[in-house]
C-alpha positions in Angstrom: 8.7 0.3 22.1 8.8 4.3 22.0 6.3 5.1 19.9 7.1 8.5 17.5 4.8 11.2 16.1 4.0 10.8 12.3 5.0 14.2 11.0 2.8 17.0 12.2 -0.3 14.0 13.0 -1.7 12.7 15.4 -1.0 9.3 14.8 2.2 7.8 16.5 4.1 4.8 15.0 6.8 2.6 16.1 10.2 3.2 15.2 9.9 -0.4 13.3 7.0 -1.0 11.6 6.0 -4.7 10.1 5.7 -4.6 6.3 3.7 -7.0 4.7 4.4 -7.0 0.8 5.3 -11.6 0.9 2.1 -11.6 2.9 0.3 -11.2 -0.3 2.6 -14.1 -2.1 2.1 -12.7 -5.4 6.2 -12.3 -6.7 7.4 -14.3 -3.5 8.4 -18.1 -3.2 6.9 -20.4 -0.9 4.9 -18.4 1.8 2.2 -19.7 3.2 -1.1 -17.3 4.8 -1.1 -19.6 8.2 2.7 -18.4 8.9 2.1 -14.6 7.7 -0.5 -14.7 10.3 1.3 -15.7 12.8 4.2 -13.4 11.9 2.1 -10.3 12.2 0.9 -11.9 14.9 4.1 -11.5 16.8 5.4 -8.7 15.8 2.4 -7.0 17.5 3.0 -9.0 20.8 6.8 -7.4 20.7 5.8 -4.8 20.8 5.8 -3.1 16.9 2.3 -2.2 16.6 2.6 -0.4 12.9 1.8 -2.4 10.1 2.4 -1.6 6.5 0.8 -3.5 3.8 -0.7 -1.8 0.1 -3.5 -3.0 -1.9 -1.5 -4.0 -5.0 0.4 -6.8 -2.2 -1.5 -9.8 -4.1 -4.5 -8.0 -5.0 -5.9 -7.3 -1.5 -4.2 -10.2 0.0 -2.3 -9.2 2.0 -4.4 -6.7 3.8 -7.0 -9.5 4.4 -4.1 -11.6 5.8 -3.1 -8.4 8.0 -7.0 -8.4 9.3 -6.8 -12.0 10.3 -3.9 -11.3 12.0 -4.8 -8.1 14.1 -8.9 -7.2 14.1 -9.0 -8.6 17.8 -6.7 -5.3 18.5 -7.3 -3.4 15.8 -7.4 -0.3 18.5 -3.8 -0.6 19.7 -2.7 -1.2 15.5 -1.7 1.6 12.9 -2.8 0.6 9.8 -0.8 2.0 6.9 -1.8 0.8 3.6 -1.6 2.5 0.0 -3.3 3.0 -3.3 -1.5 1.9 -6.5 -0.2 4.2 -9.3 -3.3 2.6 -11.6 -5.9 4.2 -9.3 -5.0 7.8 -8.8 -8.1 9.4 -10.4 -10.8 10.8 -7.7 -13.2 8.3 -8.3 -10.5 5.4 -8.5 -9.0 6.7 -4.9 -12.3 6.3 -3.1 -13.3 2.9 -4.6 -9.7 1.8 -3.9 -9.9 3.2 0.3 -12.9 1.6 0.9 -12.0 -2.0 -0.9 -8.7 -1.7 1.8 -11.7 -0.6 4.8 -13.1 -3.7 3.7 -9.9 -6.2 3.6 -8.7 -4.2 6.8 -12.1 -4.8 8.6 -11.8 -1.5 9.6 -13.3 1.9 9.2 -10.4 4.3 9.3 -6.9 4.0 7.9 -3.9 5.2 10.1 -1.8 6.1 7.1 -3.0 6.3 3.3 -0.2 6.4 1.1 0.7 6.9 -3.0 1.7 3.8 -3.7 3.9 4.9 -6.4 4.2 8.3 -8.9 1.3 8.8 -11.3 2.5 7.3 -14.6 4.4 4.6 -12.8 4.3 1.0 -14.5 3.2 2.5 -17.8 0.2 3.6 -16.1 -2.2 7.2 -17.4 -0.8 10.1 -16.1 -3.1 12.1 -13.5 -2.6 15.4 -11.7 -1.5 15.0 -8.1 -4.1 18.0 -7.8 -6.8 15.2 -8.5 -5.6 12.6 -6.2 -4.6 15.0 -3.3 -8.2 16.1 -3.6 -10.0 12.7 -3.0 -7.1 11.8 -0.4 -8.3 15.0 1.5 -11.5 14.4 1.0 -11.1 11.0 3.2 -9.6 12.4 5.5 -12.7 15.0 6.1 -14.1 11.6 6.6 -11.9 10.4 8.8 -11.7 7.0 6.3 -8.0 8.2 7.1 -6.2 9.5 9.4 -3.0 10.5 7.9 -1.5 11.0 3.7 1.4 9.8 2.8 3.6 8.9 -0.1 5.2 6.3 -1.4 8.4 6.4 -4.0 8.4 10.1 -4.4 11.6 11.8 -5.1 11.7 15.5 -3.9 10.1 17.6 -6.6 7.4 15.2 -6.4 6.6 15.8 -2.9 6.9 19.0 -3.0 4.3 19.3 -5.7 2.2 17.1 -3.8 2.4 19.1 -0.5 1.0 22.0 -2.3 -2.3 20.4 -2.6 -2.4 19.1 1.0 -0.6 17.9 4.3 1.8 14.7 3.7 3.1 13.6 7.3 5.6 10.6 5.1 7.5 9.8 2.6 8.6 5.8 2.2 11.3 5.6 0.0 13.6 2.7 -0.5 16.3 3.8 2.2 18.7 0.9 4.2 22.7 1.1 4.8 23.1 -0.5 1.1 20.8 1.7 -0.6 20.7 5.6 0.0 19.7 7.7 -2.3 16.6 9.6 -0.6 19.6 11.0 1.8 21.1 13.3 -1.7 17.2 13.8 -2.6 14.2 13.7 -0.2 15.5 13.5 3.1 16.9 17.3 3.9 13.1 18.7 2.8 11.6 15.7 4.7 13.6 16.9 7.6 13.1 20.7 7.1 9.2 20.2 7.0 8.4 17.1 10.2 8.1 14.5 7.1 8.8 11.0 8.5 10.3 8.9 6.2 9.4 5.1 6.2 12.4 3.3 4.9 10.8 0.1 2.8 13.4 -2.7 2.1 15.5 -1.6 5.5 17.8 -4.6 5.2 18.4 -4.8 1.5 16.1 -7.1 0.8 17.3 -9.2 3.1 20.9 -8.7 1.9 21.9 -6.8 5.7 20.9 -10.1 7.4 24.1 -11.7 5.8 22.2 -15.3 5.0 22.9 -15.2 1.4 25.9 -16.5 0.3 29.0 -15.2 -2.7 26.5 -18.4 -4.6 22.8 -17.2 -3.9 20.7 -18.4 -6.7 17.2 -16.8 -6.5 14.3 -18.8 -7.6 13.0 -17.5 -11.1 9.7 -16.2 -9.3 11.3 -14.4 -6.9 11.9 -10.5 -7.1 15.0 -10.1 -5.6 16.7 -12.0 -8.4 16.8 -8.1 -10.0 17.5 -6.4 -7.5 20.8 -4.4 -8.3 22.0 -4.8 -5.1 22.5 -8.8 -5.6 24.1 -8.9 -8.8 27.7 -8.9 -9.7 30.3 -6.3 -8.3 27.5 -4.6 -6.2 27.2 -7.9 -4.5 31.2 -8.5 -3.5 31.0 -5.1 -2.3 28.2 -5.7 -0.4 29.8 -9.0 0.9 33.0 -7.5 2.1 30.9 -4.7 3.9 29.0 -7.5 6.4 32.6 -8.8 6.9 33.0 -5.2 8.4 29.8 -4.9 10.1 30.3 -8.2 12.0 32.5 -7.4 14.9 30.5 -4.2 15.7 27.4 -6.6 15.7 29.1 -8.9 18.0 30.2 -6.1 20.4 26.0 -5.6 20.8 24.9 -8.9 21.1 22.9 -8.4 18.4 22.7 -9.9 14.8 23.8 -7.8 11.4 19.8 -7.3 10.6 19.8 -5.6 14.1 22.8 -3.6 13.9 21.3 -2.1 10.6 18.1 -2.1 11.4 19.4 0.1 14.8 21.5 2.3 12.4 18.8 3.3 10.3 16.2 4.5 13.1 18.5 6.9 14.0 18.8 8.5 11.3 16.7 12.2 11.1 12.9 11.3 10.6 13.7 7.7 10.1 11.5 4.8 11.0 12.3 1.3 9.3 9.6 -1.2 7.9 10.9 -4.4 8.2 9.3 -7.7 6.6 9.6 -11.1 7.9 8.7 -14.9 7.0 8.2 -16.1 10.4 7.5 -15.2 13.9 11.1 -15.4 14.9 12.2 -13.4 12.1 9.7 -10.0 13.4 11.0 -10.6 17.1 14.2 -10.4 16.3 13.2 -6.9 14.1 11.7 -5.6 17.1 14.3 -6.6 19.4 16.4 -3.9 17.0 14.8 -0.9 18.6 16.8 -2.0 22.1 20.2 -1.7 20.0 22.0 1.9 21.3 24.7 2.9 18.8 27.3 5.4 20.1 27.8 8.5 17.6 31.0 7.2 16.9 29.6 3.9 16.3 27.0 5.8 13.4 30.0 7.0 11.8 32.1 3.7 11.3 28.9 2.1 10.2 28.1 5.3 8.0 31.4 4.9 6.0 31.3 0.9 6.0 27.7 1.1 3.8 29.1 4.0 2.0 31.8 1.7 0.7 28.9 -0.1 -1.5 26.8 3.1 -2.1 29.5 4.7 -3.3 29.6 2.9 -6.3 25.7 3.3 -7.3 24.3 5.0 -9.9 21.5 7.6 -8.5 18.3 5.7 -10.1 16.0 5.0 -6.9 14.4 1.7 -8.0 16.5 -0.9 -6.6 15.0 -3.1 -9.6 16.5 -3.9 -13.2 12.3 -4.2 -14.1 
């Protein structure tokens, strides 16, 4: 897989990177640590060699899974992992990076990211002056290699990138969900920002497994997403009809075909969860999936059909 640069650093990604939030269980249904490993595991052996995990992912859990997984080849691995919107104070930042070195197993981090805005989840409100301080601070380091943020709409970056270099921005960004294009993306674009689309397939929605009479288990977070509940979800349904044939003209499944679309749009790279093994093969298999220009624009105005209808809030959760 090509790798690409992440904005103006030197670290270089994959176009699809492995994202890691169910490997820390905590507000997912029925994984299990010996099949995240695994999982990881082979998205790394095809050949996507960027994994994205986040402290707040079960407490650590999920970056201790992530170690299990990779430390054997932790030098041909990019590490992106984040610090949550409670721990944005100096002090807080540092503590926080070095609890992720130690659940990475690692002494540098590819990519630290924001995990969210300051003030986020009810949390105390701290200057991004503060937090950009400590985050540059571990980059004098070299505890990381890169900053990044996370959930950030435009004025919000740019007041961040006063105080400092961000080489991304990971938004929620997939054919059913498109906001950072009206917001972020044109000043991501005008200043070598990659974005890092999280939830690339709608939350699994693009993969066009869940049926007009999905019921979500209680414990499950995708039971609010916006995306899954009433009209939102016919529209959504009669967009996959659409996307199907175009699918089958690539040999490839609807999670590839979006997948595929996304990476080529400007500065976009996709991070793309899975279950299983077979699940981040077929993700990677995505980045083989060449889609005429004319092909972008018939799949551009099929999602459009359910963003159209959105409201402009970013958080594709009724929390």
């Amino acid at each position: 897989m090509q790798k690409r640069r992440l904005g103006t650093s030197e670290v270089k990604i994959t176009p699809i990177l492995m994202g890691t939030w169910q490997a820390g269980k905590k507000m997912w249904v029925g994984i299990e640590d010996v099949d995240s490993i695994q999982t990881i595991r082979a998205a790394f052996e095809a050949g996507i060699t960027t994994i994205d995990t986040a402290e707040v992912y079960g407490d650590g859990h999920s970056e201790r899974i992530v170690a299990e997984a990779l430390s054997d080849v932790r030098d041909r691995v990019e590490y992106a992992t984040k610090v949550f919107a409670s721990h944005l104070k100096y002090n807080q930042v540092m503590e926080a990076c070095n609890r992720s070195l130690q659940n990475l197993k690692t002494d540098y981090i590819d990519l630290y990211q924001i995990h969210w805005p300051s003030g986020a989840f009810n949390s105390e409100i701290v200057p991004i002056a503060e937090t950009m301080d400590a985050l540059n601070h571990l980059k004098e380091q070299g505890k990381i290699r890169a900053i990044g943020v996370s959930n950030f709409s435009r004025s919000q970056l740019e007041e961040a990138a006063q105080y400092g270099r961000i080489d991304s921005l990971q938004p929620p960004y997939s054919l059913f969900w498109r906001q950072v294009e009206k917001d972020a993306m044109p000043y991501c674009v005008e200043n070598n920002i990659s974005i890092l689309a999280y939830s690339p397939l709608a939350q699994g929605l693009l993969t066009g497994k869940f049926g007009p009479n999905h019921k979500f288990d209680p414990k499950d977070n995708r039971k609010d997403n916006k995306l899954f509940q009433g009209e939102n979800f016919t529209r959504a349904q009669q967009a996959l009809e659409k996307l199907r044939p175009i699918a089958q003209q690539h040999q490839c499944s609807l999670a590839q075909l979006a997948l595929a679309w996304l990476i080529a749009q400007p500065q976009t790279q996709a991070i793309a969860g899975a279950r299983y093994p077979e699940q981040a093969q077929d993700n990677a298999k995505a980045a083989d999936v060449q889609l005429s220009e004319a092909e972008l624009q018939q799949i551009d105005a099929i999602g459009r059909t359910v963003t159209d209808h959105l409201d402009d809030n970013p958080v594709m959760w009724s929390w």
